[in-house]
C-alpha positions in Angstrom: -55.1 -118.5 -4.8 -51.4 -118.4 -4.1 -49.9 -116.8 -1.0 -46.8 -115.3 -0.7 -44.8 -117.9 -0.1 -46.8 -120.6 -2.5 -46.5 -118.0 -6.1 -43.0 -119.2 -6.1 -43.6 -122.4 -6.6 -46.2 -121.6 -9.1 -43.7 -119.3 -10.9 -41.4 -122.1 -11.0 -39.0 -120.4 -8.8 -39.3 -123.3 -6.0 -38.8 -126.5 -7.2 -38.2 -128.8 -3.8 -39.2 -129.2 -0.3 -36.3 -127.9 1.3 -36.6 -124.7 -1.1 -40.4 -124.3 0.2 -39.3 -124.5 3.7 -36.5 -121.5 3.1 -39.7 -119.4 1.9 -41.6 -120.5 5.0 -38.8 -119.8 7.5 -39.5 -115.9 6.6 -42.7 -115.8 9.0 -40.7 -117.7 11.5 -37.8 -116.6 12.4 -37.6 -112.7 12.6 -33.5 -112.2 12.1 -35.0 -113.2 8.3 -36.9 -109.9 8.1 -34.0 -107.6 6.7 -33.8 -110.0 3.6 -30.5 -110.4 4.2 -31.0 -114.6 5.0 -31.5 -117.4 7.8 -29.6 -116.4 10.3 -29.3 -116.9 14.3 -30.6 -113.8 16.3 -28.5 -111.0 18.0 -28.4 -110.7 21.0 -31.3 -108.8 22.3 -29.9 -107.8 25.8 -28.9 -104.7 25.1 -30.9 -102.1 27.1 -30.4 -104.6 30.5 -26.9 -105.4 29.7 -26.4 -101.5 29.8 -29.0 -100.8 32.5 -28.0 -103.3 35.2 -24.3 -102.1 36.0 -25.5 -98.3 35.7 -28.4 -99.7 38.5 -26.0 -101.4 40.9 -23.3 -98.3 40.4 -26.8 -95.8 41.4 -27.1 -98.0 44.4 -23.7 -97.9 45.7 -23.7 -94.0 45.0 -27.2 -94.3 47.2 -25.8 -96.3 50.1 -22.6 -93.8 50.1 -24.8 -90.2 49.9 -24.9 -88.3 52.8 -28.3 -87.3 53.9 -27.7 -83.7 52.9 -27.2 -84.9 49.4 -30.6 -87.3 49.5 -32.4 -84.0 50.6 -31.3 -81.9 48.0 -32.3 -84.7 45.3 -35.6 -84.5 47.0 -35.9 -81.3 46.4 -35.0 -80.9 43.1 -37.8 -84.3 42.4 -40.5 -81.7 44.2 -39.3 -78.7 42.6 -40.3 -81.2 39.1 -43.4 -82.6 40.1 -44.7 -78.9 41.2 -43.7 -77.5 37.5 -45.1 -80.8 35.8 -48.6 -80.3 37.7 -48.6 -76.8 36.6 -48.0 -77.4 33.0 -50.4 -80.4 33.3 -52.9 -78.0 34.6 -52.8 -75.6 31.7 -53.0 -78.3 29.2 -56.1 -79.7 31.0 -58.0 -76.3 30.9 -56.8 -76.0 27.4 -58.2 -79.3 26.5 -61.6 -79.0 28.3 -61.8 -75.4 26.7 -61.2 -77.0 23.3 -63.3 -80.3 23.4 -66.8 -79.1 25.9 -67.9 -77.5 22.7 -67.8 -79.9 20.5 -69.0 -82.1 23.0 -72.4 -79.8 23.6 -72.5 -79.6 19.1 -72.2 -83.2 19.1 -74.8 -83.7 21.7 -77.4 -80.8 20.0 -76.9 -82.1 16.1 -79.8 -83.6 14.9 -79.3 -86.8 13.3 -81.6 -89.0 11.3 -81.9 -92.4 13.0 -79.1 -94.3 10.2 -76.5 -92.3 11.8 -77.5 -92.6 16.0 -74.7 -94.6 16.7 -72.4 -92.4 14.9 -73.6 -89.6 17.0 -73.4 -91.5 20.0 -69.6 -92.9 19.2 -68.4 -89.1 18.6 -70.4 -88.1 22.0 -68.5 -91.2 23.9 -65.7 -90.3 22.4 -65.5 -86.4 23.2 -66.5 -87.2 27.0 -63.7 -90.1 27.5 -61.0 -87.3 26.1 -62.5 -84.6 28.7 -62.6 -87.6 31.3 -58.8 -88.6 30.7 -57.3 -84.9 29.0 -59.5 -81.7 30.1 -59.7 -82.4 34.1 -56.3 -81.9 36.1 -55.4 -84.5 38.8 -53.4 -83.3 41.5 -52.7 -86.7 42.9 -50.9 -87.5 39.9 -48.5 -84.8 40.6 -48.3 -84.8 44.4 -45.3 -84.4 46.1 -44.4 -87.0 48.0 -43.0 -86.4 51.9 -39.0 -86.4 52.1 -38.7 -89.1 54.7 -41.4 -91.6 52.5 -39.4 -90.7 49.2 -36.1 -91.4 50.8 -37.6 -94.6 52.1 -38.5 -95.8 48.3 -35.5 -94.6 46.3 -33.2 -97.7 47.5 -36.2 -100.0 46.9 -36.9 -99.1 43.4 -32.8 -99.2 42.3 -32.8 -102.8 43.7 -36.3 -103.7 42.0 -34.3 -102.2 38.7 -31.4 -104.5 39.6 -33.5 -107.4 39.8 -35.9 -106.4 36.7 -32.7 -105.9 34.4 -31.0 -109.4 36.0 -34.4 -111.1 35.4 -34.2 -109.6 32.1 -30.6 -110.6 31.0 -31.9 -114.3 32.2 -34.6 -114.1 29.9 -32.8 -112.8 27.0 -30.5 -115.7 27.0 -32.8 -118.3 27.5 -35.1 -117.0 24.5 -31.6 -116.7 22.1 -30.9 -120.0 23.2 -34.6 -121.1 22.7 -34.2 -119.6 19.3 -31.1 -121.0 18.2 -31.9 -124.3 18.8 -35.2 -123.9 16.7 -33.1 -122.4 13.9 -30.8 -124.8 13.8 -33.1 -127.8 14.2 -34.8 -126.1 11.3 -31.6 -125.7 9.4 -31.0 -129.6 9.7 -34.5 -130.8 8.6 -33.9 -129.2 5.7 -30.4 -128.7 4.6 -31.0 -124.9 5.0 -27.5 -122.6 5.6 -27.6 -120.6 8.6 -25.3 -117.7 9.6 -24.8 -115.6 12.6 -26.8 -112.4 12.7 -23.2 -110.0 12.5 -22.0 -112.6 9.2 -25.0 -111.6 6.8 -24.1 -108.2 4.3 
């Protein structure tokens, strides 16, 4: 049976090796996927490229705030966390209210023995919901001390420093990685490749 890539050749539309290879480079190289042609991939740094100066201009505003100003950021996190564990609170009594009785149906239906497991999948799955969704967690939600939260804030904005440098560093070495492929690719056989802002 042909595949997608080997009807072509059957259809007479592929007629050499280095045609057949063209086909094939659509499941390898994803800049192919808009149709549009081999091409080298764009750069895919975007979100750390933007993140990382925004991260190192939140920890120089950090290191500059007065402690009046890291206390009334403080506040405004606990004045969040108390409304998201209130509204996290009504939509776990809602949810228990809505799935304990089908829970208690699905655990009193009778079933004939072809269809146990059934009965036993709907039951497992109407008790993990009421596990995850119908009981409220206030640690989730706590509030965490002023001096504690103040402590972590300057942690996490360097850990986002180093997770969008990391990430920058890792974007380039895959594009890099993946440029070399296409073009070693592109050589073996005579294929034309463009870069990814070229193609229509």
């Amino acid at each position: 049976m042909a595949t997608g890539h080997t009807h072509r050749i059957i259809d007479g539309e592929i007629n050499t090796l280095d045609e057949f290879a063209y086909e094939c480079s659509k499941s390898f190289v994803w800049s192919w996927r808009d149709g549009n042609g081999l091409a080298y991939p764009p750069r895919n740094d975007y979100y750390y490229a933007e993140r990382l100066p925004q991260a190192i201009a939140e920890l120089a505003e950090w290191d500059n705030s007065s402690e009046e100003d890291r206390y009334a950021k403080w506040s405004a996190y606990a004045t969040k966390q108390e409304q998201h564990a209130e509204e996290a609170r009504k939509r776990a009594d809602l949810a228990y209210l809505r799935l304990a009785p089908l829970l208690d149906a699905a655990k009193t239906k009778v079933v004939p023995e072809t269809h146990k497991n059934f009965k036993e999948f709907m039951i497992q799955q109407l008790e993990d919901t009421i596990r995850h969704d119908g009981v409220f967690n206030s640690d989730w939600y706590r509030v965490i001390p002023y001096p504690e939260w103040a402590d972590s804030q300057r942690g996490e904005i360097l850990r986002t420093i180093e997770r969008c440098s990391e990430g920058l560093r890792e974007a380039e070495e895959n594009n890099r990685e993946s440029r070399e492929w296409i073009s070693t690719l592109a050589a073996l056989f005579n294929l034309e490749v463009k870069d990814a802002d070229e193609r229509g």
